[in-house]
C-alpha positions in Angstrom: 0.0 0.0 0.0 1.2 3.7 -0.4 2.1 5.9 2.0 -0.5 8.3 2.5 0.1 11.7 0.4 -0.3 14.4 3.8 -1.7 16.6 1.7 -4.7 14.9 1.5 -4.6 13.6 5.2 -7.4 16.3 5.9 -9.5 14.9 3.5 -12.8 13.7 5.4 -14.0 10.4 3.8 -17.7 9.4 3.7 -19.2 5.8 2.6 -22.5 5.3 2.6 -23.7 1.8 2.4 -21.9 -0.9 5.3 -22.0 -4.3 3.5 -18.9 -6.2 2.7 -17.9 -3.6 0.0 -18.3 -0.5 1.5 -17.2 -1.9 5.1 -14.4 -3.1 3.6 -13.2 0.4 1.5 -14.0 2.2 4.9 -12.2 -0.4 7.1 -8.7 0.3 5.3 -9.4 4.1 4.8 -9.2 3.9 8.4 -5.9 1.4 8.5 -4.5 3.8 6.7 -5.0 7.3 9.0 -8.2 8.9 7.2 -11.0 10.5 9.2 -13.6 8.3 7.7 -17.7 8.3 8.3 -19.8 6.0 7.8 -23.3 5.8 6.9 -25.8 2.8 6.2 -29.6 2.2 7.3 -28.6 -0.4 10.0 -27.0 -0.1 13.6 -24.6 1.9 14.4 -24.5 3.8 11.6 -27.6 5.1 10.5 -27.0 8.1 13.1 -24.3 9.6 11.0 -26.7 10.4 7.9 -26.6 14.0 8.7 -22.3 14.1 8.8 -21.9 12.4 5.5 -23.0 16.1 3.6 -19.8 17.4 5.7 -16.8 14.8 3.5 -15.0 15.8 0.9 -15.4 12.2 -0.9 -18.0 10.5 -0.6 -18.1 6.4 -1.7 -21.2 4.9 -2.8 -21.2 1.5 -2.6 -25.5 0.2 -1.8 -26.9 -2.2 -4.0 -28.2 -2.1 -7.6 -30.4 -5.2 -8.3 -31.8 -6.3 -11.5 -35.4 -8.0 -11.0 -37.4 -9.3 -14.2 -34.7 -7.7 -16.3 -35.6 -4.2 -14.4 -32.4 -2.2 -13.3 -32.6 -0.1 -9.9 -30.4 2.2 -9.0 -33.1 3.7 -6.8 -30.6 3.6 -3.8 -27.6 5.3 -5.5 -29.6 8.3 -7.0 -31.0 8.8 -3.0 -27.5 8.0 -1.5 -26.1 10.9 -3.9 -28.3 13.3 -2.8 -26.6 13.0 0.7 -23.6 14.5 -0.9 -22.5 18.2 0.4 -22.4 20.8 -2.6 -19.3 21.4 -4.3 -18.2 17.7 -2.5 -17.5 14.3 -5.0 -19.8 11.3 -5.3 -17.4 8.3 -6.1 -20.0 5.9 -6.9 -18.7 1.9 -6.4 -22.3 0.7 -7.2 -22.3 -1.6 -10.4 -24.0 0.8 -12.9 -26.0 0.4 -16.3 -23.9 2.7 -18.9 -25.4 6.1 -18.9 -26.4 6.2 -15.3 -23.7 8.0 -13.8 -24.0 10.9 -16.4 -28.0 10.8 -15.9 -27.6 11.4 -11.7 -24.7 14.0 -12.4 -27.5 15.9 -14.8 -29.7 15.8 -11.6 -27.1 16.9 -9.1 -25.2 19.7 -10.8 -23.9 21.0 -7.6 -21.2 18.0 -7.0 -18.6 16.1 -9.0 -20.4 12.7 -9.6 -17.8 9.8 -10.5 -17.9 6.1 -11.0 -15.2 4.2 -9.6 -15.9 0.2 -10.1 -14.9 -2.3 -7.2 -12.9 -5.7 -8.0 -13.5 -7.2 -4.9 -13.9 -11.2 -5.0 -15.9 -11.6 -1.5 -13.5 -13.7 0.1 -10.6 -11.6 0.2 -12.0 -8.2 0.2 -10.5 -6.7 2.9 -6.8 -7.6 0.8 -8.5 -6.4 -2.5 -9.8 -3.3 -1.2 -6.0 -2.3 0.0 -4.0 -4.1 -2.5 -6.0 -3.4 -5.7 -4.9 -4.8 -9.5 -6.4 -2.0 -11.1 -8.3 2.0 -9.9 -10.3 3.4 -12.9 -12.6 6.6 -12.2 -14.6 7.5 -14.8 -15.8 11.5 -15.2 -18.9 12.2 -17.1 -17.1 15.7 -18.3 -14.3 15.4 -20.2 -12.3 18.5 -18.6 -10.0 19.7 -16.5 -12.1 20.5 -13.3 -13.3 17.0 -13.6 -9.9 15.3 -14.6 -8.4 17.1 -11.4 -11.8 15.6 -9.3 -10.2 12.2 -10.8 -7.2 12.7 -9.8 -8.1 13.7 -6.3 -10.2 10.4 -5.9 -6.9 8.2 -6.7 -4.8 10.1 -4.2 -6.9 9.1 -1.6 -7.1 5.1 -2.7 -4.8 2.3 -2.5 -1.8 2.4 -5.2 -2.7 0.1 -7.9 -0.7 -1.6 -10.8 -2.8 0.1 -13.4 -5.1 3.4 -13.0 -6.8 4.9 -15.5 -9.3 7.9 -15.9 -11.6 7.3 -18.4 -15.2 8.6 -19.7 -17.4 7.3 -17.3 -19.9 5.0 -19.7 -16.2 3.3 -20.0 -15.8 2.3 -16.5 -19.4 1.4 -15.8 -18.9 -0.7 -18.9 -16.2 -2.7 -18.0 -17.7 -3.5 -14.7 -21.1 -4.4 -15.8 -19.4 -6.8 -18.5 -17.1 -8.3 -15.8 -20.3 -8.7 -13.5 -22.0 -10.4 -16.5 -18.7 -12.5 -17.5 -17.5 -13.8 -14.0 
């Protein structure tokens, strides 16, 4: 794992959503020094709703299931909107290409990303802080959004390959690794 840059050491992390993906992302932001806050709708941290507006970063990892063919991403759009203004959304959610550029249309006011998760259950608390690849994918191609990017892979794990992409890219590739594995 890298050393943690101190410049972003100040950095207040939220996740919202505490099953094994999101616990496990906010279990080694702490390992590694980060104030972190966590929110889900289950004991003990359903009282902390009202901080996460407060984090610079906020992760978004609650589920997205398909039912009858039906996608709902009913829970992302309402975790977003939990989001301070002028804040980042990094959403870890498995997404439907399109999606993330159709909740950033509806939340002008903060940086909405999509950051896929390659966690295998098993192992992932080691996959969460030893990652084989970090892609964040910006629905605006320019340089506000580029330097939101690059402020979202300061704060994670060093991986062996990172990449910022457009963000129907990254929802893409985890979609079609859901669907292949």
């Amino acid at each position: 794992a890298k050393n943690i840059d101190k410049s972003t050491m100040g950095t207040m992390i939220g996740f919202v959503g505490q099953g094994w993906i999101g616990k496990n992302y906010a279990n080694d932001f702490e390992a590694r020094g980060y104030a972190v806050v966590r929110y889900s709708l289950e004991e003990p941290y359903v009282a902390n709703k009202d901080r996460i507006p407060a984090c610079d970063i906020v992760f978004i990892a609650v589920p997205t299931p398909t039912h009858c063919g039906v996608f709902n991403d009913s829970a992302v759009r309402a975790a977003v909107k939990l989001v301070g203004k002028g804040k980042i959304a990094v959403i870890k959610s498995t997404m439907l290409p399109g999606r993330t550029e159709s909740i950033q249309k509806e939340n002008p006011d903060i940086f909405v990303l999509h950051s896929p998760e390659f966690l295998v259950e098993p192992t992932a608390a080691y996959d969460a802080a030893h990652p084989s690849r970090t892609i964040v994918g910006i629905p605006v191609d320019n340089e506000t959004y580029r330097q939101k990017a690059q402020m979202v892979l300061d704060v994670l794990p060093e991986a062996p390959y990172v990449k910022i992409l457009p963000v129907k890219e990254a929802e893409l590739v985890k979609y079609a690794g859901n669907c292949f594995f």
